[in-house]
LOVOFI-825700 format. One record per residue (C-alpha): residue number from 1; residue in three letters; x, y, z. Coordinates in Angstrom, 3 decimals. Layout:
N
   pos   code         c1         c2         c3
   NUM    ala          X          Y          Z
...
END
This chain:
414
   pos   code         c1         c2         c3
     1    unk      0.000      0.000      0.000
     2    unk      1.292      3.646     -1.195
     3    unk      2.311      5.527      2.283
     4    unk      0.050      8.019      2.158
     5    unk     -2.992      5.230      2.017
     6    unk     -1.243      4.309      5.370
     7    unk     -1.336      7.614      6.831
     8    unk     -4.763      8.082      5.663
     9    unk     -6.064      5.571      6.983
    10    unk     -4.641      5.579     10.367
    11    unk     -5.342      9.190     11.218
    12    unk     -8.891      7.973      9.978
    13    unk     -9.318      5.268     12.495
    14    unk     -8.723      8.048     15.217
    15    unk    -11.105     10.536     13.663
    16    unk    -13.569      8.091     13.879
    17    unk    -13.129      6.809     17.262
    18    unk    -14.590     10.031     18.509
    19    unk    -17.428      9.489     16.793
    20    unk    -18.784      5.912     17.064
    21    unk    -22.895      6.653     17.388
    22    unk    -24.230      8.399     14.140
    23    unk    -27.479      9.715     14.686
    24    unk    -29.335      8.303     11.084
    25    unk    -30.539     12.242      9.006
    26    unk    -34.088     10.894      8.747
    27    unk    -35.140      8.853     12.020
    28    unk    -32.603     10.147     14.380
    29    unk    -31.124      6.058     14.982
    30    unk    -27.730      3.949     13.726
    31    unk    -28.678      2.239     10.736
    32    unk    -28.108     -1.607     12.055
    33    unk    -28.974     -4.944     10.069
    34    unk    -31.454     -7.456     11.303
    35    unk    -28.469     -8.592     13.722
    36    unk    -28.611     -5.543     15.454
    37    unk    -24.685     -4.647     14.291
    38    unk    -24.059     -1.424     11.962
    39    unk    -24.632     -1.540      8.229
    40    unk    -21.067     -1.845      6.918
    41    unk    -20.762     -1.080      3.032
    42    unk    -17.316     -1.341      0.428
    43    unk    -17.403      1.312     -1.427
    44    unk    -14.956      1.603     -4.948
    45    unk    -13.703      5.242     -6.683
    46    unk    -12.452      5.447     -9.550
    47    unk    -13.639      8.380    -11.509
    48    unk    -10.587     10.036    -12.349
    49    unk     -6.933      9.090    -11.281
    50    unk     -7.559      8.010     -7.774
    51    unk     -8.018      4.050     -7.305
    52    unk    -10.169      4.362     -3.971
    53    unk    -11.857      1.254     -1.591
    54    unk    -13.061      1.820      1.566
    55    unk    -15.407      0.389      4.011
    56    unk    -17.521      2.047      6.106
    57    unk    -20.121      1.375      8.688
    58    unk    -23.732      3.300      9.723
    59    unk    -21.733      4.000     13.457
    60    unk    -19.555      5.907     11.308
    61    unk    -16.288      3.787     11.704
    62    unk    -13.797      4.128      8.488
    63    unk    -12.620      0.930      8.883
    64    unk    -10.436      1.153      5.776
    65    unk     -9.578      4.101      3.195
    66    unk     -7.238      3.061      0.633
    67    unk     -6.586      5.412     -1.648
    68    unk     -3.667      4.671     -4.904
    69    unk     -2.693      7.571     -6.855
    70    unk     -1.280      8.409    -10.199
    71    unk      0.508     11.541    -10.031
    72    unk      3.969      9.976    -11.398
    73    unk      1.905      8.652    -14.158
    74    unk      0.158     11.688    -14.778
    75    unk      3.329     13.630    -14.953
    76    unk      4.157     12.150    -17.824
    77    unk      1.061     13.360    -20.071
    78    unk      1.028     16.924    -18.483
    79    unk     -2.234     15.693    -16.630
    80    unk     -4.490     13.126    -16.815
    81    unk     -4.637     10.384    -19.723
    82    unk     -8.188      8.891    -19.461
    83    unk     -6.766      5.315    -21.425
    84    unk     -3.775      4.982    -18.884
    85    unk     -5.579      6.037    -15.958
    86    unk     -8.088      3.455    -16.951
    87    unk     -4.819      0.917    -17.658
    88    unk     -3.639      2.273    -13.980
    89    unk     -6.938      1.571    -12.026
    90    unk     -7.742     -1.911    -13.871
    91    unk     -4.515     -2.839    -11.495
    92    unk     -5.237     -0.516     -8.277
    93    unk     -8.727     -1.197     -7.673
    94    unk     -8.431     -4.805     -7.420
    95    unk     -5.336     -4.297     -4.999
    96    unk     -7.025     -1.670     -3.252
    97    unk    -10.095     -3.886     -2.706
    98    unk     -7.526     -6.708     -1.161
    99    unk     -5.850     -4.118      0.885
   100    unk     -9.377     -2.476      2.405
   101    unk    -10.415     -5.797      3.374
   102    unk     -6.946     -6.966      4.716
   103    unk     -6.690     -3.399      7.104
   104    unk    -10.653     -3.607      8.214
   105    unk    -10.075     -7.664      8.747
   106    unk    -13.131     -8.749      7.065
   107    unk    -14.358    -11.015      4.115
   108    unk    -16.370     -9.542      1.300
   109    unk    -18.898    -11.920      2.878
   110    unk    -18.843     -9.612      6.159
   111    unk    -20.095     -6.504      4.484
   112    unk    -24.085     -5.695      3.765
   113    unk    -23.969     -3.987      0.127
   114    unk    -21.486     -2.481     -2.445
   115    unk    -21.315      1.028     -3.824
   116    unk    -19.278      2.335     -6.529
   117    unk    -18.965      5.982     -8.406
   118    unk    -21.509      5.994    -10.911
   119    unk    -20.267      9.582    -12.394
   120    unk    -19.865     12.343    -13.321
   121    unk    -15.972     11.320    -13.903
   122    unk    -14.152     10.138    -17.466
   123    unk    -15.835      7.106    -19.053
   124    unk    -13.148      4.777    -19.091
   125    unk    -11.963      5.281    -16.015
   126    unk    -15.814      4.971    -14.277
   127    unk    -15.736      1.976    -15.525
   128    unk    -13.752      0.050    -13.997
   129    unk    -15.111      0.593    -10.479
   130    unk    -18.393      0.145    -12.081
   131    unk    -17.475     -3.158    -13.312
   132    unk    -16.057     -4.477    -10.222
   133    unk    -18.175     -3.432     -7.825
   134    unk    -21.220     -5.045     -9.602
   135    unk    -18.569     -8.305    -10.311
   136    unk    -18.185     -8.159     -6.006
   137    unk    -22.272     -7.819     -5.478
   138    unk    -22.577    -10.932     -8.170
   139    unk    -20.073    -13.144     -6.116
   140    unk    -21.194    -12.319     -2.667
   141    unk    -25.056    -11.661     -3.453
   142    unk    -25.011     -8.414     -2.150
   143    unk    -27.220     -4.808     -3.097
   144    unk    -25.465     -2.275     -5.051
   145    unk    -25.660      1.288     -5.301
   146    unk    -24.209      3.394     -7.996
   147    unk    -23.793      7.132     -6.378
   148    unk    -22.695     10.427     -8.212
   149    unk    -19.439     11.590     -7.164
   150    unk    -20.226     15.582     -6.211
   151    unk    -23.281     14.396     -4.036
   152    unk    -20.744     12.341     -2.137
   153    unk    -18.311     15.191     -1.857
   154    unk    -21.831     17.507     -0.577
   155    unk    -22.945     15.220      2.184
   156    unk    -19.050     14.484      3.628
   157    unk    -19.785     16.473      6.609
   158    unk    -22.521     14.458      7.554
   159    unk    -20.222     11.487      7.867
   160    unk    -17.135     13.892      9.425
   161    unk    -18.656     16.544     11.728
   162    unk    -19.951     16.166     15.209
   163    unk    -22.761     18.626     14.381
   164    unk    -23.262     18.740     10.714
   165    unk    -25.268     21.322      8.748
   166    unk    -29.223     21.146      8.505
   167    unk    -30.569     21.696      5.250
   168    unk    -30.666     23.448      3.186
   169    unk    -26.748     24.461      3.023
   170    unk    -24.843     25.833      0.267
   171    unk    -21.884     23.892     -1.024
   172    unk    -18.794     24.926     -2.808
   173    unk    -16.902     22.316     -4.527
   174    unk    -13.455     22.811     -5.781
   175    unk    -12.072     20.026     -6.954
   176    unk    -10.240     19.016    -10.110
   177    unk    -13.232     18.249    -12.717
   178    unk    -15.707     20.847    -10.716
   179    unk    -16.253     24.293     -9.298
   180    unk    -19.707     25.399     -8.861
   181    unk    -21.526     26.756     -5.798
   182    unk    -25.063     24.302     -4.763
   183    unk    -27.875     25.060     -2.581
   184    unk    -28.287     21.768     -1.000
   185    unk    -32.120     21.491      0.074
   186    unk    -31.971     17.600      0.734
   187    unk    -30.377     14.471      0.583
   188    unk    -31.607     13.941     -3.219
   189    unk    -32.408     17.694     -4.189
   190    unk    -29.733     20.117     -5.128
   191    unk    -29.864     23.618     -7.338
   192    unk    -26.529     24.816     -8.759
   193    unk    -26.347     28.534     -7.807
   194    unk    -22.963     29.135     -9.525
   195    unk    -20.818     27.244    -12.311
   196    unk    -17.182     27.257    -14.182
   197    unk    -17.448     28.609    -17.283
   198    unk    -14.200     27.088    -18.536
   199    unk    -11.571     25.721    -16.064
   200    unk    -12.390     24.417    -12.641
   201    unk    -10.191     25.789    -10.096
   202    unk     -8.360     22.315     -9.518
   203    unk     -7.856     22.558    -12.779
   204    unk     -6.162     25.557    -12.747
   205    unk     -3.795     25.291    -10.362
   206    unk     -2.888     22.423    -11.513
   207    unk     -2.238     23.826    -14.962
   208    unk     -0.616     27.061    -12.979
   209    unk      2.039     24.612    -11.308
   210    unk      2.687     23.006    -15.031
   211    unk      3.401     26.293    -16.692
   212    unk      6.010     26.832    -13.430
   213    unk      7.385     23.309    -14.349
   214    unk      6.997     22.264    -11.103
   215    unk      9.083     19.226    -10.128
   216    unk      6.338     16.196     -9.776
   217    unk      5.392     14.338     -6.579
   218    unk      4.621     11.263     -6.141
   219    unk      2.526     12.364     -3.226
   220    unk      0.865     15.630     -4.081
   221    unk     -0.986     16.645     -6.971
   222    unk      0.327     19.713     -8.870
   223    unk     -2.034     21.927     -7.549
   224    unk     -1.057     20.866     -3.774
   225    unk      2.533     22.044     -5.446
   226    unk      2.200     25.235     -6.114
   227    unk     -0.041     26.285     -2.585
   228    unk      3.315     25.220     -1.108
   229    unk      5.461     26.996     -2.803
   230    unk      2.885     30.174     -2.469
   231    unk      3.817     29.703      1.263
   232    unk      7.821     30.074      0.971
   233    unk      9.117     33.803      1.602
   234    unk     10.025     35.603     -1.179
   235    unk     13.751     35.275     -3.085
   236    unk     15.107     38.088     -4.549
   237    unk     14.536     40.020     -6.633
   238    unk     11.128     39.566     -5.256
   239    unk     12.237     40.312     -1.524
   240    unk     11.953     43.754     -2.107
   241    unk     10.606     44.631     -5.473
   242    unk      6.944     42.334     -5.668
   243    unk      5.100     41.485     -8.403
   244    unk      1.698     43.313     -8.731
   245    unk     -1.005     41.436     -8.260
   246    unk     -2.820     39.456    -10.493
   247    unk     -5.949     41.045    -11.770
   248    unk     -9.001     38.766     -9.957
   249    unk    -11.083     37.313    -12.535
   250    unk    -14.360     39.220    -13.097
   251    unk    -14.522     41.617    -10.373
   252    unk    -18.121     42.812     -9.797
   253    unk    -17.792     46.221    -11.483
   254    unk    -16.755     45.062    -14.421
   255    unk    -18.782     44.665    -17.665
   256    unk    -17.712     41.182    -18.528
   257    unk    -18.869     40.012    -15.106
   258    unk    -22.613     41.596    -15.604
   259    unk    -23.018     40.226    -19.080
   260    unk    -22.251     36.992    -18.494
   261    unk    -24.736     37.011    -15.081
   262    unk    -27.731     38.254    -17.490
   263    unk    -26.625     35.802    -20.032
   264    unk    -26.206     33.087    -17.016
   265    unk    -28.858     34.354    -14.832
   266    unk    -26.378     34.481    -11.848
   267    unk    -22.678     34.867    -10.545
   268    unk    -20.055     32.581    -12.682
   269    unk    -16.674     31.352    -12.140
   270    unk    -13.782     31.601    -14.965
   271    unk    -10.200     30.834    -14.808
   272    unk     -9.042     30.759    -18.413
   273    unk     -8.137     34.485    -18.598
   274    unk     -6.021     33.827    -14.860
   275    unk     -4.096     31.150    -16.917
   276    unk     -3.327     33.051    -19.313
   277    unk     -2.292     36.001    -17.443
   278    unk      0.378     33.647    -15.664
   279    unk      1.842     32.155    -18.378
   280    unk      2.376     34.984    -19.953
   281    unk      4.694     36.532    -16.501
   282    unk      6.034     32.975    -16.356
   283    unk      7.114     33.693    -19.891
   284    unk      8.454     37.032    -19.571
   285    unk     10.388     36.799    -16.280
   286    unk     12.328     33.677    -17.318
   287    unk     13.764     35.869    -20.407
   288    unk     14.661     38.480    -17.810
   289    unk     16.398     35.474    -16.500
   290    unk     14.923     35.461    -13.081
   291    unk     15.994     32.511    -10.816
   292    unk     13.630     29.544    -11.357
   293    unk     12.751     29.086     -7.300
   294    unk     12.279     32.698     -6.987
   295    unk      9.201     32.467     -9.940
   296    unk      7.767     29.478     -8.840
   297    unk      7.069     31.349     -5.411
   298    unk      6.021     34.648     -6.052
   299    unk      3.961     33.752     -9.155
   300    unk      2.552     30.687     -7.116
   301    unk      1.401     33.104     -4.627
   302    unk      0.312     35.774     -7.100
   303    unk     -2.078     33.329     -8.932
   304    unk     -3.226     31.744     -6.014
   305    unk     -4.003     34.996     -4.382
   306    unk     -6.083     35.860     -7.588
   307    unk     -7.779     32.495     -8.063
   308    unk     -8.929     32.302     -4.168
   309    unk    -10.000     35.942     -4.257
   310    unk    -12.121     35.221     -7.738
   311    unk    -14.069     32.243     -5.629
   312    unk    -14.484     34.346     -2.300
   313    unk    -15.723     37.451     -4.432
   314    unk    -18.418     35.529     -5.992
   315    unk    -19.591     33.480     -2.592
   316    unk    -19.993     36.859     -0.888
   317    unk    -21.927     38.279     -3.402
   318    unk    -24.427     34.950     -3.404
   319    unk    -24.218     34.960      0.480
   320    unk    -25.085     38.784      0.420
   321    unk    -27.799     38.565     -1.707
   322    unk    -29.519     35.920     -3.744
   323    unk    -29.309     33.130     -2.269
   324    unk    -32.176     32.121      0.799
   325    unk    -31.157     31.776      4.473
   326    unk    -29.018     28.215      4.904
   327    unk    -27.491     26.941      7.898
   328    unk    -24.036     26.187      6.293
   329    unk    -21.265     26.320      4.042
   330    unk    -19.686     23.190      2.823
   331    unk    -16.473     23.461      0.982
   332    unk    -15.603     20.081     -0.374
   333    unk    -13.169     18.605     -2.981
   334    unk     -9.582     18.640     -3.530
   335    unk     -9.014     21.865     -3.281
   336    unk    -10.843     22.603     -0.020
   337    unk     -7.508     21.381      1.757
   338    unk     -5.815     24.474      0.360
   339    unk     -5.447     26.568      3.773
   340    unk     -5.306     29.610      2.226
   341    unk     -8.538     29.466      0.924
   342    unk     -9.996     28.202      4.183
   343    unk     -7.982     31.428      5.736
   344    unk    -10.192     33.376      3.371
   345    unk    -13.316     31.812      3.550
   346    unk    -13.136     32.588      7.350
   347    unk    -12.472     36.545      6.795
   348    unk    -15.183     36.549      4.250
   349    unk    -18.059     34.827      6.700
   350    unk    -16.562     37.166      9.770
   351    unk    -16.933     40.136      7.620
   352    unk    -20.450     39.133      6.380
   353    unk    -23.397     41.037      7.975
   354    unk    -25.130     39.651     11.394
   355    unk    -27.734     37.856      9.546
   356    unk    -25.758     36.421      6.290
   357    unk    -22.638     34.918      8.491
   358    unk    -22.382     31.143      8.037
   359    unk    -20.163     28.129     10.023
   360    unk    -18.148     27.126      7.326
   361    unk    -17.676     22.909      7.079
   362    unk    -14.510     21.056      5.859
   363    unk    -13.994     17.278      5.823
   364    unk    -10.549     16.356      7.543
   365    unk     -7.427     16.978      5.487
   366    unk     -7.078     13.465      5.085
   367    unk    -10.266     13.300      2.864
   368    unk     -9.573     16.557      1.312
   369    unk     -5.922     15.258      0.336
   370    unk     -7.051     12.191     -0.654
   371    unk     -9.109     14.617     -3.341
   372    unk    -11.538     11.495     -4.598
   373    unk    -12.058      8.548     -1.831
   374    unk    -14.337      5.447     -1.702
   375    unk    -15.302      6.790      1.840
   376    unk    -17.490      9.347      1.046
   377    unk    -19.217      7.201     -1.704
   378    unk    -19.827      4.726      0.891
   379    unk    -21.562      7.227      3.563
   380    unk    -23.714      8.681      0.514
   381    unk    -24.694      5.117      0.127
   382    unk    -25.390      4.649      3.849
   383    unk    -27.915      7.792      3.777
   384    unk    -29.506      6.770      0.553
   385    unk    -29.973      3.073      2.187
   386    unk    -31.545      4.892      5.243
   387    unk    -33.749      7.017      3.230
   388    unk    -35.338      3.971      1.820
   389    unk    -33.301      3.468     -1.977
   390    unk    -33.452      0.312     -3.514
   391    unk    -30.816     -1.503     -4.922
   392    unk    -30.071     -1.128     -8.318
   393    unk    -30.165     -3.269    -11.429
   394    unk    -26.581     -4.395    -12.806
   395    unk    -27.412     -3.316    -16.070
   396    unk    -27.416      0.579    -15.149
   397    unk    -25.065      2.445    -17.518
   398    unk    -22.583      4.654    -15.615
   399    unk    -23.129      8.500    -16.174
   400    unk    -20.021      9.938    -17.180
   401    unk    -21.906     13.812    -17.265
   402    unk    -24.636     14.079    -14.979
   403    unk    -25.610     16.866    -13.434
   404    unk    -26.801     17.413     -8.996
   405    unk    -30.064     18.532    -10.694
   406    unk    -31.173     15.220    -12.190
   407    unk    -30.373     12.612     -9.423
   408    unk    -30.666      9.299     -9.684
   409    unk    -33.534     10.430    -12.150
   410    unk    -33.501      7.113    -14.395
   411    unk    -34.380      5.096    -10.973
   412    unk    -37.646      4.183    -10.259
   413    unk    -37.412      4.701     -6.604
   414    unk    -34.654      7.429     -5.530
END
């Protein structure tokens, strides 16, 4: 198992230890079987470049979270290549499968039902935990439930927090493939408040920390790169003579930021025009000849500065406004471990007035880090098996686009 599927897993246990009677959303009890012992469910990711198995009970134990990564690999391509991530998880899921049932000491006989990422994520790559998990349900006659990735990252905090947020909450999720802003009104019912018109802000930094050349990791994701070296003090010449800041994509006052909410009927996000702002100082301070280390930090910083502004600008302004009263802010994905964006989400909410301020959610670090893990798609499958879903035919094609809108809208019984 990779080290960091180690450490993940570990630090896991101990989260969880704290938090061994989960109070069921609907009815207020555990979720047990017919035994009277906790619904325990394997759960398989593998929607992008993250082979993911973990098993989780209704008590809310994570009694494994193994989670294989492909950043080496994905160095190679300059980002993800959807046939050899595919080639890459056809050999991590099944080893991540043995090793999630070797940490939580079970047989596949022990657990109650199988869930799997049914999308949105890249076809190939959906496939193979698609594939497997319904192979597992075959061999063991278990239920299966096919769940969609973002709702999984939306209802982490129900799995992770002591006192999680009451609907309806708004959710912000940054990850690699996503960045839109949700009103969450239930367990099934979401309405996207704010989208991405091009990039998603994963996306982006992890194109930022390519145009840097970056040195890979097998460990951290390019994105998780670059926030580190926007942390590092400044090297000269940047000491004492700063960059100016990077303009923040489509400040309020500007006219490309109230055509496109008339044309979009609300607040967008956009990165593009960030990207190609930094490449283009990138560009022009490595003909000055400027030290490599010395660009990577200050133009790290500069973007990242500008990209977390962009997000916060456009939250406040929903938060200040449009949006109705919720009880919450989730901030899920990938890129909600990056601190300084939880640093600014914090200003923003103390700043907001009395009556708009909101407690902010994260998952751990660990799940954050992790970016996409089997444990959240197993506690989405938890709630849905409280709520009353039935399990699912085999023969349900995987959804590689698929929007929080339409849930589970080509099932009979949600």
């Amino acid at each position: 198992m990779p080290p960091f599927a180690a450490v993940c897993r570990r630090r896991l246990c101990r989260y969880s230890s704290r938090t061994l009677q989960l109070r069921a959303p609907s009815t207020g009890r555990c979720l047990t079987t017919r035994t009277g012992r906790p619904l325990t469910v394997l759960a398989l990711e593998s929607s992008a470049d993250d082979s993911c198995c973990s098993i989780i009970t209704s008590s809310r134990q994570i009694l494994a979270n193994v989670v294989i990564k492909q950043h080496l690999l994905n160095a190679q391509y300059g980002g993800i290549h959807p046939l050899r991530a595919q080639e890459a998880h056809a050999a991590g899921v099944p080893l991540a499968i043995a090793q999630a049932l070797s940490e939580a000491r079970m047989k596949l006989e022990d657990v109650d039902a199988i869930a799997y990422t049914r999308g949105p994520g890249m076809y190939g790559c959906l496939s193979v935990a698609a594939g497997s998990a319904k192979a597992l349900a075959t061999s063991a006659g278990k239920p299966v439930y096919g769940i969609h990735h973002m709702q999984a990252h939306a209802l982490t905090p129900l799995l992770t927090e002591l006192e999680p947020p009451e609907f309806p909450f708004l959710v912000l999720l940054v990850s690699g493939g996503h960045t839109q802003l949700v009103l969450a009104k239930g367990l099934n019912e979401f309405r996207i408040v704010a989208n991405t018109l091009d990039n998603s802000v994963g996306d982006a930094f992890d194109k930022a920390a390519r145009l840097l050349n970056l040195p890979a990791s097998s460990t951290h994701n390019p994105g998780a790169l670059l926030e580190q070296q926007a942390s590092l003090p400044s090297l000269p010449p940047f000491d004492t003579e700063p960059l100016p800041p990077f303009p923040i994509p489509l400040s309020p006052s500007s006219s490309a930021s109230k055509q496109h909410k008339r044309q979009h009927g609300g607040p967008v996000f956009s990165f593009a025009g960030l990207l190609t702002h930094t490449g283009r100082v990138v560009e022009s301070l490595r003909k000055e000849g400027v030290r490599e280390e010395a660009i990577w930090r200050e133009v790290g910083r500069r973007f990242q500065v500008a990209a977390v502004g962009h997000l916060v600008q456009q939250i406040r302004g929903v938060l200040k406004t449009k949006v109705e009263r919720v009880k919450g802010l989730v901030v899920s994905g990938g890129v909600a471990s990056n601190l300084y964006l939880r640093h600014q989400l914090q200003a923003m909410s103390d700043a907001l007035p009395p009556g708009r301020k909101v407690k902010l959610y994260y998952p751990p670090l660990e799940l954050c880090t992790g970016i996409d893990n089997a444990a959240m798609i197993a506690w989405t499958a938890i709630v849905r098996i409280q709520a009353g879903a039935r399990p699912e035919e085999y023969g349900l094609p995987i959804r590689p686009k698929w929007s929080l809108e339409d849930l589970y809208d080509d099932l009979p019984d949600r």
